[in-house]
Structure formats: structure tokens, C-alpha cells
VEXBALUM-631640 format. One record per residue (C-alpha): residue number from 0; residue in three letters; x, y, z. Coordinates in steps of 0.25 Angstrom, whole numbers, plus 5000, padded with zeros to 4 digits. Layout:
REM VEXBALUM-631640
    nr   rest   east   north     up
   NUM    Ala      X       Y      Z
...
//
This chain:
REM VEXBALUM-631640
    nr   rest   east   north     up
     0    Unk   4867    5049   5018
     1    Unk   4874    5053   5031
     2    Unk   4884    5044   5038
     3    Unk   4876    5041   5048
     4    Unk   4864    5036   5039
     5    Unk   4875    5029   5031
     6    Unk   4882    5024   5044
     7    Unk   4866    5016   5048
     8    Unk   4866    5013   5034
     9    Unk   4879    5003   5035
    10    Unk   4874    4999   5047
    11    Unk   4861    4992   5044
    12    Unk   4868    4989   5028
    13    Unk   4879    4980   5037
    14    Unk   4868    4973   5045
    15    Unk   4858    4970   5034
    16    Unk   4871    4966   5024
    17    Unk   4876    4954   5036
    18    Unk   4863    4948   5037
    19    Unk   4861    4948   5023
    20    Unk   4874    4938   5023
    21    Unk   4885    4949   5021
    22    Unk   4898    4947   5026
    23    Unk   4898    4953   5038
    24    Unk   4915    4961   5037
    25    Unk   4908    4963   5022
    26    Unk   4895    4972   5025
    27    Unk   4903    4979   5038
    28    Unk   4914    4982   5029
    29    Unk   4908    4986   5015
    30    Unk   4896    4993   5021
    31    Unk   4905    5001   5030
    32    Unk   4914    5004   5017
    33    Unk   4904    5010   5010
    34    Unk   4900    5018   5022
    35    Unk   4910    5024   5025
    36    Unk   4913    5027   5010
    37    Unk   4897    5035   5008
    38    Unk   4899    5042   5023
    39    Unk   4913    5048   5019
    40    Unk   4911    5046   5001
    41    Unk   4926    5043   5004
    42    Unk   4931    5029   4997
    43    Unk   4944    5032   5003
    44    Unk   4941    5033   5017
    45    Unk   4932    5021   5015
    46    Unk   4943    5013   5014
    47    Unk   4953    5019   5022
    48    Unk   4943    5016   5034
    49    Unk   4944    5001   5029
    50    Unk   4958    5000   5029
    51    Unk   4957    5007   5042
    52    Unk   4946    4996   5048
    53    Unk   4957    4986   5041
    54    Unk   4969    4990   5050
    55    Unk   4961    4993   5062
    56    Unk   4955    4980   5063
    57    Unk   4962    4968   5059
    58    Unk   4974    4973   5060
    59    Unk   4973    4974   5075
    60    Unk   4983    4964   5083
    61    Unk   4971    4961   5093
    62    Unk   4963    4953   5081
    63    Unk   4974    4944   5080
    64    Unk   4966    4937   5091
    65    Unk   4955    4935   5081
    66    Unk   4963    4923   5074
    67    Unk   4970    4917   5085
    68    Unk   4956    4914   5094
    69    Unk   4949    4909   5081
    70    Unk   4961    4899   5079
    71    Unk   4960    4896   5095
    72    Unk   4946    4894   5093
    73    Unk   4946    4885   5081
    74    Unk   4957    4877   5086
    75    Unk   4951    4874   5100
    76    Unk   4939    4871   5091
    77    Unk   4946    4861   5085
    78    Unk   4953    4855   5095
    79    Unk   4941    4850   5101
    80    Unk   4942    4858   5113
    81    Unk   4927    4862   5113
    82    Unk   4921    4847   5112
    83    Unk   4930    4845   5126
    84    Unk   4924    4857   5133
    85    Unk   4913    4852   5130
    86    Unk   4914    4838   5136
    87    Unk   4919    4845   5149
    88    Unk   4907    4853   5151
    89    Unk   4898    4842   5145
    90    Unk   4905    4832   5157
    91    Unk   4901    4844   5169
    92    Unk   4886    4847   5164
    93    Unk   4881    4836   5159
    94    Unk   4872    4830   5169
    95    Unk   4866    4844   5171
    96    Unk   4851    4846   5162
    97    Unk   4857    4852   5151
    98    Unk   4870    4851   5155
    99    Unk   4876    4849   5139
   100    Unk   4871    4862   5138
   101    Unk   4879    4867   5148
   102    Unk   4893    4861   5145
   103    Unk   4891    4865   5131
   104    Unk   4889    4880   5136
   105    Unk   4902    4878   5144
   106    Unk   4909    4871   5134
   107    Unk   4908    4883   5124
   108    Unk   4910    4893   5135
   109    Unk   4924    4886   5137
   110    Unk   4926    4882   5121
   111    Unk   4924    4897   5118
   112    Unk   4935    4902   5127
   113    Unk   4943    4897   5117
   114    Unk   4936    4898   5104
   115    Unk   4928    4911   5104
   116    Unk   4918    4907   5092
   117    Unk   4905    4906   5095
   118    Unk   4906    4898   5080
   119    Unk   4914    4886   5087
   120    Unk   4908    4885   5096
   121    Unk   4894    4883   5093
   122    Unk   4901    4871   5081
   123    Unk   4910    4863   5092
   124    Unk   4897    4862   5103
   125    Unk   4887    4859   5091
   126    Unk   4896    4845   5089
   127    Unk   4898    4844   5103
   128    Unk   4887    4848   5112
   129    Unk   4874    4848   5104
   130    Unk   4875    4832   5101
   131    Unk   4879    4829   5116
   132    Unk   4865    4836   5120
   133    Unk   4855    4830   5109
   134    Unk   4863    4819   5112
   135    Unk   4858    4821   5126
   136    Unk   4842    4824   5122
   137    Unk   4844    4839   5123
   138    Unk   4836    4849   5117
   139    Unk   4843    4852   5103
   140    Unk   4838    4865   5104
   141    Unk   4847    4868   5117
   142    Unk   4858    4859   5112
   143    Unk   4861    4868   5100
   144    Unk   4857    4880   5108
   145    Unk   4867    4877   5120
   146    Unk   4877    4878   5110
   147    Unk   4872    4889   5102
   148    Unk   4872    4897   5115
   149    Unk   4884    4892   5120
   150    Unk   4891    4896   5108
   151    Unk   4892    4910   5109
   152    Unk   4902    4909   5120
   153    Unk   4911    4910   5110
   154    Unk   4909    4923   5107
   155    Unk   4909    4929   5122
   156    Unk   4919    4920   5130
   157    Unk   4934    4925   5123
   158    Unk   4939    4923   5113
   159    Unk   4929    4929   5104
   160    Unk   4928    4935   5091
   161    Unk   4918    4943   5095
   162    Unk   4925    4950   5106
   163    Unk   4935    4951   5098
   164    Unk   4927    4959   5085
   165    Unk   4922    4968   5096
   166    Unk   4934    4972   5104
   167    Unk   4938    4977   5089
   168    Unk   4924    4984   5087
   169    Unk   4925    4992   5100
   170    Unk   4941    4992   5099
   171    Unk   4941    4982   5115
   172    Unk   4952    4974   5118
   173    Unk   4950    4960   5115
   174    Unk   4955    4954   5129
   175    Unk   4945    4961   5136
   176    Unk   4934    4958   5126
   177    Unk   4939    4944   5129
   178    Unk   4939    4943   5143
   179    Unk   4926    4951   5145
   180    Unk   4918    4940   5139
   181    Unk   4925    4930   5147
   182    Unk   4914    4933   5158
   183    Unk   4899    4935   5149
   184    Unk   4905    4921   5142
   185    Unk   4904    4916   5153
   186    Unk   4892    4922   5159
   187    Unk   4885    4916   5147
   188    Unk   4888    4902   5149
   189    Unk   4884    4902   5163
   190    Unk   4870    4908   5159
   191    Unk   4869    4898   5147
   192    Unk   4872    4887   5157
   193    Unk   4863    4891   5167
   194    Unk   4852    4893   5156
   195    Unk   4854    4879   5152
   196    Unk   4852    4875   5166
   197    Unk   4840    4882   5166
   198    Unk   4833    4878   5154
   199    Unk   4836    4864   5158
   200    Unk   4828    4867   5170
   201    Unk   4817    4876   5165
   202    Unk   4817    4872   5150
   203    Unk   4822    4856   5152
   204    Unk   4815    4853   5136
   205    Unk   4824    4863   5130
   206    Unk   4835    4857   5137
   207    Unk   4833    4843   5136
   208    Unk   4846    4833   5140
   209    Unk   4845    4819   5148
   210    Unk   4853    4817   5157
   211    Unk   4867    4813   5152
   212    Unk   4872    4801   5161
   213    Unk   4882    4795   5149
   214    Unk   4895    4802   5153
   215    Unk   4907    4802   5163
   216    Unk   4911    4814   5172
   217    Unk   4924    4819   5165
   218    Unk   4935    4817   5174
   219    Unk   4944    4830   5175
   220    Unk   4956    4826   5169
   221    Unk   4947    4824   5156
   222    Unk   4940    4837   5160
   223    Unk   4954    4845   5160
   224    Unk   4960    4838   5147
   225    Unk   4946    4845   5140
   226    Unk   4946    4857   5146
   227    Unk   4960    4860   5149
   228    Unk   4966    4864   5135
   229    Unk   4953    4875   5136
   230    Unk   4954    4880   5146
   231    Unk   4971    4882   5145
   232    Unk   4965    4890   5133
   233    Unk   4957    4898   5139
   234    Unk   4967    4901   5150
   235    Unk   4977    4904   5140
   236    Unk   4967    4913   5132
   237    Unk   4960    4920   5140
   238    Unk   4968    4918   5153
   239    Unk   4978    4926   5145
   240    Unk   4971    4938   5141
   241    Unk   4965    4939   5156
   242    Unk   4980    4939   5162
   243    Unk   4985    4948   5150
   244    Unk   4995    4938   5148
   245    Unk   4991    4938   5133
   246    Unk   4984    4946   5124
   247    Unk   4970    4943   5115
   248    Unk   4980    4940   5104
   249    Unk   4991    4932   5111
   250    Unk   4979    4925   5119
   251    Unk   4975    4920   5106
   252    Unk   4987    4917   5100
   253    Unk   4991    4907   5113
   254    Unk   4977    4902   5113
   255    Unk   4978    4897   5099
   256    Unk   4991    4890   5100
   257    Unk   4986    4884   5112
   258    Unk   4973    4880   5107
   259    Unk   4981    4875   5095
   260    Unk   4990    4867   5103
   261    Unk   4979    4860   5111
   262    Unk   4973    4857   5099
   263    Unk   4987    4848   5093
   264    Unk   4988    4843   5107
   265    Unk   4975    4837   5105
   266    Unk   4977    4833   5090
   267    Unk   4965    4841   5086
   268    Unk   4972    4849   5077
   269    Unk   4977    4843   5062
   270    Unk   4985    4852   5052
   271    Unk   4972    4852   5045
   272    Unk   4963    4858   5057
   273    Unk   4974    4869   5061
   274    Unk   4973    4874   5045
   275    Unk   4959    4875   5048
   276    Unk   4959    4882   5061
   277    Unk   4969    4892   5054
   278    Unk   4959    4895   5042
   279    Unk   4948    4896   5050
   280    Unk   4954    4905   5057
   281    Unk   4959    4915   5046
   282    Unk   4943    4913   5042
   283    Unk   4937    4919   5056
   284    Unk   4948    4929   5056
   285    Unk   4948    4935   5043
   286    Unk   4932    4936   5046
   287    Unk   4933    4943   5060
   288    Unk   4943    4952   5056
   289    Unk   4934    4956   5042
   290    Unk   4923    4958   5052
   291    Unk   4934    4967   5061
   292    Unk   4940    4975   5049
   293    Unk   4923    4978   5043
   294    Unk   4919    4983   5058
   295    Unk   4930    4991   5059
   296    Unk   4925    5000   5046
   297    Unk   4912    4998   5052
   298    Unk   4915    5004   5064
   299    Unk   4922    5016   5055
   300    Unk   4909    5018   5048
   301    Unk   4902    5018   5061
   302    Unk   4909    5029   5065
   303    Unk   4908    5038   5052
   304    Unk   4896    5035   5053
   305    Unk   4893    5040   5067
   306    Unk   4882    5030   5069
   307    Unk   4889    5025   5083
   308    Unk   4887    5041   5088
   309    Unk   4874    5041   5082
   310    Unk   4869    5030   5088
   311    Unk   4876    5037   5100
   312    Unk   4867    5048   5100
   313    Unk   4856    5040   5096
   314    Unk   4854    5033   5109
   315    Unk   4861    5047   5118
   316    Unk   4850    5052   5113
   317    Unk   4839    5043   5118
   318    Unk   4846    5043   5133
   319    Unk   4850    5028   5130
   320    Unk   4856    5022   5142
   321    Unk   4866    5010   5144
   322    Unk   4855    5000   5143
   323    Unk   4847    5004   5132
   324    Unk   4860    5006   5125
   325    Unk   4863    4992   5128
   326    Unk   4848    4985   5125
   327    Unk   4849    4993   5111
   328    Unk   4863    4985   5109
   329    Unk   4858    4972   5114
   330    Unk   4846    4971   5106
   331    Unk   4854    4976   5094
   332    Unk   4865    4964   5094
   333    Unk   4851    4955   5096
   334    Unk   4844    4961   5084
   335    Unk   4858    4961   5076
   336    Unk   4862    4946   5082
   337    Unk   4850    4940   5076
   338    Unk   4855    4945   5060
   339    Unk   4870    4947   5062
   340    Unk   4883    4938   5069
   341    Unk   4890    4942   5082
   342    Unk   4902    4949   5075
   343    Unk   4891    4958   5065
   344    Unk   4884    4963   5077
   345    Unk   4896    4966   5084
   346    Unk   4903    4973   5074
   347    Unk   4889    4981   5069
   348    Unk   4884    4985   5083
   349    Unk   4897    4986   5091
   350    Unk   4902    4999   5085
   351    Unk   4890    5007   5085
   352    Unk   4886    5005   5100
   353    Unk   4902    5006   5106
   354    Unk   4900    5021   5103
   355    Unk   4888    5022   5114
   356    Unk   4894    5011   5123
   357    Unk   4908    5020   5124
   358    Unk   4903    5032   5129
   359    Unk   4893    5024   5141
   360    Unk   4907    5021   5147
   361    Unk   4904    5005   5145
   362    Unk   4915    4994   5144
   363    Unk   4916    4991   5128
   364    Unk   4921    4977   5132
   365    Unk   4909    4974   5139
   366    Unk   4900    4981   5128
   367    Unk   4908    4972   5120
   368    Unk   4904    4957   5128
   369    Unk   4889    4964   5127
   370    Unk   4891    4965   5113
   371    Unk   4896    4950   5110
   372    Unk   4887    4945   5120
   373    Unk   4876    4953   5112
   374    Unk   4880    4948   5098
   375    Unk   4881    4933   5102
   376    Unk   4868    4932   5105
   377    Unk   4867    4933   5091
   378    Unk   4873    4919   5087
   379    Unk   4860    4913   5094
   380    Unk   4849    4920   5087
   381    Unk   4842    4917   5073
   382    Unk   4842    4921   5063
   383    Unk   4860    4923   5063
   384    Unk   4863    4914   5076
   385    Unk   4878    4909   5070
   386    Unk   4880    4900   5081
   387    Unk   4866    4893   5079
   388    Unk   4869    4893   5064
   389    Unk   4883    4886   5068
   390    Unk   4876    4877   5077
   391    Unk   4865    4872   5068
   392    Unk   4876    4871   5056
   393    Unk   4887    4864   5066
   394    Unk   4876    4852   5071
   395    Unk   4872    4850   5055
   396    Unk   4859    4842   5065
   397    Unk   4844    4844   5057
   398    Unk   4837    4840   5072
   399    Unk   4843    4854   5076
   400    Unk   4838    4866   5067
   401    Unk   4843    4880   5068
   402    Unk   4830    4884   5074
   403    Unk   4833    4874   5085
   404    Unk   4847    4881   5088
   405    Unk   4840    4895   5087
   406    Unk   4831    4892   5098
   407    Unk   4841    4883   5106
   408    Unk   4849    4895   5106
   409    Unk   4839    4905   5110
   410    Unk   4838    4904   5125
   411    Unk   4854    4907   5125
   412    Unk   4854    4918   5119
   413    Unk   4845    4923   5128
   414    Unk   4857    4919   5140
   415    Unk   4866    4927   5131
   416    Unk   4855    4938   5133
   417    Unk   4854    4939   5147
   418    Unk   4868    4938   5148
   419    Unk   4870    4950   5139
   420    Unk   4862    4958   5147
   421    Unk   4867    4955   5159
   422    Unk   4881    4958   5155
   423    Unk   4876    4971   5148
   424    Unk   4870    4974   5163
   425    Unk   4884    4970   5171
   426    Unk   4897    4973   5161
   427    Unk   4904    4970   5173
   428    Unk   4902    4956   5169
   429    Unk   4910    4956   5153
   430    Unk   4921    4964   5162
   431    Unk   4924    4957   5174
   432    Unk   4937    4951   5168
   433    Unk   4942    4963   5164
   434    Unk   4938    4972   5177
//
């Protein structure tokens, strides 16, 4: 077989082996071993390739920002931050029809400014904003689907993973992968709020909610002791990068001891919980940089392969312009979100189109929002849809089934949807911090 035949091969072995429940660092990394090994019939350049994708990857300073976020995040998380946030929001919609909705799209857009998991996300507003609603009489199918929609903030608003994993694929600094998905983050919770606002006009049923008469106006000094240790975290974080005070790294680093310290303040951190947050996050850790070190060979296989020229060629060939180009991508992270999880798709798809996306003279940070933005609508559709799963598994309710959370969701991914390809038609919009 030639290397390109081999090179497809792998391909469509890596996609088939992830659904079937593989590992995902396992089957990028083993299948493109073996690849390499049959398109050279070299064992030793095989493996110096993998010690190669080894030094190249994890051993980068940038991905020390890879622990310190996920420690911020899981000790914010823990310090009850998110439950406050919520009560803010909850305070300044509720009289609104379906205002619980709408604060607890706000609340994640704030809570994931300083998280960056779609993950903790969706488990904190499961306990806190799905009871409130039914508690309400709101529909249960927008109750978990507000907060499975909602939940994939955390991917898009910085600090995220997934910007992170792509700024290694396509070799991107991370402060600008971070700030260029300050803007579509927030884009996406305006239109999920105004889409809440207009299903409880077109579509009241599916909406549900009486009137909530039952609560005080906060008053703002209670309103800034909630929001106050966030949003210093957020000035700090992201305000820091922004200002080039500090970089990805440092910004992590302060925003962990920060987030830790307003956690003791609080007394919502024991001994016990901080050994917890620190396992945890030398779990997440170890996974992302497994998935950083197998992508790296993948993208080295990719290229012996030729498969990114080919592809290239492919559609030079049929005088594909900018758009086409880009509704083959789309509908390719759709097809692929339905069987695979954000950080799959990215690391599969990502290094075979960044070849074509070059030469066109496009900005590989916005290609990159495109790409996350693309991915996540992935964690809302059956039959993979993590956040569902985490939603479903989080409430433990037998009233809410995972069909109701599927079809819940569904409307929000089609917000994300029209957002995605209103950012495809205005770039301008993922780079107007950096310009």
C-alpha cells in the first residue's frame, strides 16, 4: 500500500476505534505508531518520531497552564462561587417568563470565566438551577436543556481546554486563543437569552414557569459580596493577559492562588478538599497532555502521509472556494460531533484542514474559535452529548430521562448554529480584542 492509502487507513481506524470505546491518546497514538512504522518499514524512526511528539508537546512551558486553570477551576468550583452567581442572576430575571432560564445562562457565562469546563459546569447548575425551575413548574425539558446549552460556555469563554489543545495543534499562542473567544462567548449568551425570551413568547408550553413572587430584591451590598471575589478573578485572569501584564502561564498561576485563597476566606476549603482538587487535577492533566503528546505523532503521520496535500489538491481541483471549504468543515465537525468528544474532533480534523486554511490567507485563531464553536455543538447531540450525559447522571431524577435532556437541548444547539455561522461570515467578530 502506498502512504497515502495507509495514511486514510489510520484515519477512519482512529475514528472507528474512539467510538468503539478506545481510549482516545491510545488509538491516536498506537494507530499512528504502526503507520508510520508500515509507510517507512522503519521501527526506529517510528519511535524516534514518538519521542520527538514527546519533547515537542508536553514539555512546552505554555501547557503548564493546562494544570493551574484546571486547579482554579475545581477550586472555584468548590468554593461555591457558582451557586452565588447564580443567586445574583436569579435575583435580576426572575420576574421575567423564563427568567430562571436566563440567569442560569448568565450565571455560566460568568462561573466559566473562571472554570473553563464545560464538565463543572453543567454538575454545579444541575444542583442549582434545575430544582429552582421545576420548583417553579417549568417545563423539565427546558430546565435540563437551559443548562445543557449553557454549559458549553465553558469551553468557548477563556479559560478553556479546548482552546488550549488547538493552539498546540496549529502551533497559536494561547493568549490570543484566549482572548479571541472572550467576544463569540459572549455572543452566545445574548442569543441563548434572547432565544429563551423568545420561546417563552412563541412557544410559552415548552417554557412553562409561574410567576415567582416568593423573593426579595437583593440589595447591592449582598449583590457585590457574591459577585465580587469573581469578578476580581476575572479581572486578574483575564484582565492580565489583556494588559500583557502577565502571561497564559503567570495568569494561571495568580488566578489559582487567588481562587484558593478566597476559597480559605470563605472556609470552603478543608485539608481533605484541597488533596482533592490537587488529584484531580494531576487526573485532567495527565489526560489532556496524553491527548497533546498522541496528536502530536498524529499530525507527524499526517504529514508522511501527505494526506493534508492531498486533500489540498482535492478540493484545488474542484475550484472550491472559501465557503464551500468551509460548509464541508462544518458539516464534518456536526457528523463527527454526533460519535466523537470535542477534543477527538479537534485533534482528528484540525490538522488536516490547517494545510488549506494557510495558504487562503485566513487568521488560524479565528479558524480556531470556528473550530471549538463547531466541536461543542457536539456535547448537545445524541448519541455522545457528554454534557447531557453529565446532566442526566448529576440530577440522579427518574421524572427527567436522557431523551428529555436530548430534546431540551436541541433548540440550543441550534443558537450555537447560527452563531457559528455568523462568525464564519464576520471573523472580525473572534478578533476584535486582538485588532
Amino acid at each position: 500500500m502506498s502512504p497515502l492509502e495507509i495514511g486514510l487507513i489510520s484515519v477512519v481506524a482512529i475514528v472507528v476505534l474512539i467510538y468503539l470505546g478506545v481510549y482516545i491518546p491510545i488509538a491516536l497514538g498506537v494507530v499512528s505508531f504502526v503507520s508510520i512504522w508500515l509507510m517507512r518499514d522503519n521501527f526506529d524512526l517510528a519511535m524516534n518520531l514518538l519521542k520527538i511528539a514527546v519533547s515537542d508537546s508536553v514539555m512546552e512551558y505554555t501547557f503548564a497552564t493546562v494544570p493551574l486553570f484546571t486547579f482554579m477551576g475545581l477550586v472555584v468550583s468548590k468554593a461555591g462561587l457558582g451557586g452565588d452567581v447564580y443567586d445574583v442572576m436569579s435575583s435580576g430575571f426572575r420576574r421575567v417568563k423564563g427568567g430562571i432560564g436566563m440567569a442560569t445562562v448568565g450565571a455560566n457565562a460568568v462561573f466559566a470565566a473562571v472554570t473553563g469546563s464545560s464538565i463543572a459546569s453543567a454538575s454545579v447548575f444541575s444542583k442549582v438551577s434545575v430544582p429552582q425551575m421545576l420548583h417553579h413548574d417549568y417545563n423539565p425539558r427546558f430546565a435540563v436543556g437551559v443548562v445543557a446549552g449553557s454549559s458549553v460556555l465553558g469551553m468557548i469563554i477563556p479559560p478553556s481546554a479546548m482552546l488550549i489543545i488547538y493552539s498546540f495543534v496549529a502551533e497559536q499562542s494561547v493568549g490570543d486563543m484566549f482572548l479571541a473567544g472572550v467576544v463569540p462567548g459572549l455572543m452566545l449568551a445574548v442569543a441563548y437569552v434572547g432565544a429563551i425570551w423568545a420561546m417563552g413568547r412563541l412557544t410559552p408550553r415548552f417554557v412553562g414557569g409561574r410567576a415567582a413572587d416568593d423573593f426579595e430584591i437583593m440589595p447591592w451590598s449582598e449583590i457585590a459580596s457574591k459577585l465580587g471575589p469573581t469578578v476580581a478573578l476575572i479581572v486578574l485572569v483575564l484582565g492580565g493577559i489583556y494588559t500583557g501584564w502577565l502571561t497564559p502561564v503567570e495568569a494561571g498561576a495568580a488566578g489559582s492562588l487567588a481562587a484558593l485563597l478566597i476559597a480559605l476566606v470563605r472556609r470552603r476549603m478543608s485539608l481533605r478538599g484541597f488533596w482533592e482538587a490537587l488529584l484531580e487535577t494531576g487526573h485532567i492533566t495527565a489526560a489532556i497532555l496524553f491527548l497533546i503528546t498522541a496528536a502530536s505523532i498524529y499530525s507527524r503521520m499526517l504529514g508522511l502521509a501527505g494526506l493534508p496535500n492531498q486533500l489540498g489538491d482535492m478540493l484545488a481541483g474542484s475550484q472550491a472556494g472559501f465557503f464551500q471549504i468551509m460548509l464541508i468543515y462544518v458539516l464534518l465537525m456536526l457528523f463527527l460531533g454526533t460519535l466523537l468528544d470535542t477534543a477527538s474532533i479537534i485533534l482528528i480534523v484540525v490538522p488536516l484542514f490547517l494545510p488549506l486554511i494557510e495558504p487562503m490567507g485566513l487568521s488560524l485563531v479565528w479558524f480556531g474559535i470556528i473550530t471549538v464553536v463547531g466541536a461543542e455543538i457536539g456535547l448537545l447531540t445524541p448519541p455522545l452529548g457528554i454534557s447531557c450525559f453529565v446532566i442526566k447522571a448529576t440530577l440522579n431524577d427518574d421524572r427527567i430521562s436522557l431523551k428529555d435532556v436530548f430534546l431540551g437541548a436541541l433548540p440550543f444547539a441550534a443558537v450555537m448554529l447560527v452563531v457559528l455561522i455568523l462568525l464564519i461570515r464576520f471573523p472580525e467578530l473572534s478578533l476584535a480584542i486582538l485588532n
